[in-house]
PyMOL CGO cylinders between C-alpha atoms (Angstrom):
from pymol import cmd
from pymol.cgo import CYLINDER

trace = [
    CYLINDER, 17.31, -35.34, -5.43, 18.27, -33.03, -7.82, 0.3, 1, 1, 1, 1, 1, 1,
    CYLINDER, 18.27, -33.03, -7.82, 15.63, -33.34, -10.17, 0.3, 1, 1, 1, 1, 1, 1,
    CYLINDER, 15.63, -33.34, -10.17, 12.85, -32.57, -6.82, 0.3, 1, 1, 1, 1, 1, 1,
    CYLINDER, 12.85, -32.57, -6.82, 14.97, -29.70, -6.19, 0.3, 1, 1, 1, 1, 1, 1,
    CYLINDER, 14.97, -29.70, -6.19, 15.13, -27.86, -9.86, 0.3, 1, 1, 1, 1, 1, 1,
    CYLINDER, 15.13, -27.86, -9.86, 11.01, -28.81, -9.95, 0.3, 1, 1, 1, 1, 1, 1,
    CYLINDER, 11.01, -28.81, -9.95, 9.90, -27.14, -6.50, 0.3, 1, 1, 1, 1, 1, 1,
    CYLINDER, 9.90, -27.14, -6.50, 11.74, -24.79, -7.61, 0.3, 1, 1, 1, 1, 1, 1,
    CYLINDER, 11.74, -24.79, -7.61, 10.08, -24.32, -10.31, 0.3, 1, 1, 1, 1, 1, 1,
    CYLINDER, 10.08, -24.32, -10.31, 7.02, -24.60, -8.98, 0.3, 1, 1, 1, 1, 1, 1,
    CYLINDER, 7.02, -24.60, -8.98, 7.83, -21.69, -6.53, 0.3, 1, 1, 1, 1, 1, 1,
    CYLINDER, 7.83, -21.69, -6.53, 9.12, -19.65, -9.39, 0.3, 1, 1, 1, 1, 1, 1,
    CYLINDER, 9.12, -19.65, -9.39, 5.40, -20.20, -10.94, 0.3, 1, 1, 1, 1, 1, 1,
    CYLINDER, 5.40, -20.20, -10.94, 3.61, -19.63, -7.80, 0.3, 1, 1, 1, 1, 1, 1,
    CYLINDER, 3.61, -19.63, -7.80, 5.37, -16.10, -6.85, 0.3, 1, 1, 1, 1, 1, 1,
    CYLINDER, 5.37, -16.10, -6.85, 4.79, -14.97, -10.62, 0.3, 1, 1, 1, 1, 1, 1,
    CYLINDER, 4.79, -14.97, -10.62, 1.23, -15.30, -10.21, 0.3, 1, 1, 1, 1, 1, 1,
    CYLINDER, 1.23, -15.30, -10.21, 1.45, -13.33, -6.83, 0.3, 1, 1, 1, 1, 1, 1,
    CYLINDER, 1.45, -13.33, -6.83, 0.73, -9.50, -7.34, 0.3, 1, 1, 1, 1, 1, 1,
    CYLINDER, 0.73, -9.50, -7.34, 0.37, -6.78, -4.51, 0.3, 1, 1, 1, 1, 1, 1,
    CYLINDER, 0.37, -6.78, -4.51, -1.09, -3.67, -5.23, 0.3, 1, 1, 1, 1, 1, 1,
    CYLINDER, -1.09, -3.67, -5.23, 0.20, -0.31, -4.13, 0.3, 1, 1, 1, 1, 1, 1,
    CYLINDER, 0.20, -0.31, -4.13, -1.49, 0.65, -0.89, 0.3, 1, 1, 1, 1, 1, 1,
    CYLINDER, -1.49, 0.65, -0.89, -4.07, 4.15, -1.69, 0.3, 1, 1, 1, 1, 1, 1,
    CYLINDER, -4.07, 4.15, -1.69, -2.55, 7.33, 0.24, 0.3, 1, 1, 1, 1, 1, 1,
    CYLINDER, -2.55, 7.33, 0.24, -5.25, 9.54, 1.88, 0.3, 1, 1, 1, 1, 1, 1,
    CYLINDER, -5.25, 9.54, 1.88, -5.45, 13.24, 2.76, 0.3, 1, 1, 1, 1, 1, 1,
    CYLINDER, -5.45, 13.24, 2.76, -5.92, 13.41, 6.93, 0.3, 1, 1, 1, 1, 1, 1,
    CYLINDER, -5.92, 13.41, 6.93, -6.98, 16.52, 8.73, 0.3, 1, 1, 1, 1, 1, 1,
    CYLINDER, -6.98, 16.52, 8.73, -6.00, 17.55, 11.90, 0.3, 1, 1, 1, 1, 1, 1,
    CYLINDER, -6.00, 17.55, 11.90, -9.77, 17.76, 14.55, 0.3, 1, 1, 1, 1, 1, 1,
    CYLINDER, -9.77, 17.76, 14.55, -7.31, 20.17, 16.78, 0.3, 1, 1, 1, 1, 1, 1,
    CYLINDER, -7.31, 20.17, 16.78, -5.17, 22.33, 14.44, 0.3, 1, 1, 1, 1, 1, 1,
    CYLINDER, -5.17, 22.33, 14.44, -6.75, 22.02, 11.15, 0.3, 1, 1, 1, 1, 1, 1,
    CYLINDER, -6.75, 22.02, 11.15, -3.34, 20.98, 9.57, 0.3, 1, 1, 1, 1, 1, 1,
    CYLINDER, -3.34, 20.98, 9.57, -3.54, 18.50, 6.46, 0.3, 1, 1, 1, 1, 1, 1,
    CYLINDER, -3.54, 18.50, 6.46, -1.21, 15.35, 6.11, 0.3, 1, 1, 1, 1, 1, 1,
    CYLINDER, -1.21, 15.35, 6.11, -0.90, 12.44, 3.51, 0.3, 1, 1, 1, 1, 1, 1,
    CYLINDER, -0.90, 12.44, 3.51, -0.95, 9.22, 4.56, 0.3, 1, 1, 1, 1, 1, 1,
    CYLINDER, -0.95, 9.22, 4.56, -1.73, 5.58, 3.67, 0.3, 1, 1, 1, 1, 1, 1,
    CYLINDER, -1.73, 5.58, 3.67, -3.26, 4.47, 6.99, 0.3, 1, 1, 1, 1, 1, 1,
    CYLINDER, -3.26, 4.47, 6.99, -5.29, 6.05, 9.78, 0.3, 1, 1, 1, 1, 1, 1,
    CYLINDER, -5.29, 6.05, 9.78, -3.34, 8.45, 11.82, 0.3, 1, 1, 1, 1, 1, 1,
    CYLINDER, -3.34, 8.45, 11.82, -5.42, 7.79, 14.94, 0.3, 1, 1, 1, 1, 1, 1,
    CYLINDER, -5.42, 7.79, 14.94, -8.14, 9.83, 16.65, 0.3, 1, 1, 1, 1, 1, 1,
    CYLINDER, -8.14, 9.83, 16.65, -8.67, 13.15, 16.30, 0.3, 1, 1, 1, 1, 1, 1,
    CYLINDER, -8.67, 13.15, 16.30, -8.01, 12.97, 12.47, 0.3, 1, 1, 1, 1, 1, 1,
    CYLINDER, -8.01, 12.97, 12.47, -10.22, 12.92, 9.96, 0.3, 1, 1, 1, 1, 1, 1,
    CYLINDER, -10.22, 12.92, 9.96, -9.88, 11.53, 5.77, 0.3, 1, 1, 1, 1, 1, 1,
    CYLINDER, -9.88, 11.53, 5.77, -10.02, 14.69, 4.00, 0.3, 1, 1, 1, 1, 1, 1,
    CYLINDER, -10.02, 14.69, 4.00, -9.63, 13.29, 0.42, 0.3, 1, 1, 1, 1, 1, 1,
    CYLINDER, -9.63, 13.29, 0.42, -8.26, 10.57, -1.56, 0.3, 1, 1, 1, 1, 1, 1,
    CYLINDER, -8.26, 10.57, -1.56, -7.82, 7.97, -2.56, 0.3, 1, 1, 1, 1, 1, 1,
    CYLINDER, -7.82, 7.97, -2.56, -4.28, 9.12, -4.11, 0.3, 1, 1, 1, 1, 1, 1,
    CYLINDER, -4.28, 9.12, -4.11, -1.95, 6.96, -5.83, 0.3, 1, 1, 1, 1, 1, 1,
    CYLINDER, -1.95, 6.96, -5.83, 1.61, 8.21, -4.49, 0.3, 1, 1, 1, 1, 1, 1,
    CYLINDER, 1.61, 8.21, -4.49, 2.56, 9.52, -1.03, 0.3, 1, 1, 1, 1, 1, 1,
    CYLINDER, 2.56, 9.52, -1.03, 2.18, 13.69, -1.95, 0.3, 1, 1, 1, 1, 1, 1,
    CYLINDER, 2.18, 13.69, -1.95, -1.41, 12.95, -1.97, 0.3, 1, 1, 1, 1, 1, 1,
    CYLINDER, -1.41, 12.95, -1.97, -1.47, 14.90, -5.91, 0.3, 1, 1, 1, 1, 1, 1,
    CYLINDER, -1.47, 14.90, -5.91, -2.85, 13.94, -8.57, 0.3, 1, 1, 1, 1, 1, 1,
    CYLINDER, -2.85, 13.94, -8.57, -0.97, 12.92, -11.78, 0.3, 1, 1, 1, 1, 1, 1,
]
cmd.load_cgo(trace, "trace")
């Protein structure tokens, strides 16, 4: 029992290491109905539009 234990362990310990998630890209939205700007990694909803990006941090600058 002990021995199965310490090698799915193991095995889970190999299979997370190999597991990577990328940082999600921030994008510049305008507002359709005031014109005002906001940063943001997903779609605000209607009446916005993607102004620029892709960015890699949420103050939509660049580095």
């Amino acid at each position: 029992m002990n021995k199965r234990l310490l090698l799915s362990l193991f095995a889970a310990l190999c299979i997370s290491l190999s597991l990577s998630a990328a940082p999600a890209p921030f994008y510049q939205w305008q507002s359709l109905a005031t014109g005002r700007f906001m940063c943001s990694a997903n779609n605000p909803g209607e009446g916005w539009v993607r102004h620029s990006g892709p960015y890699n941090n949420a103050g939509c600058r660049d580095y």
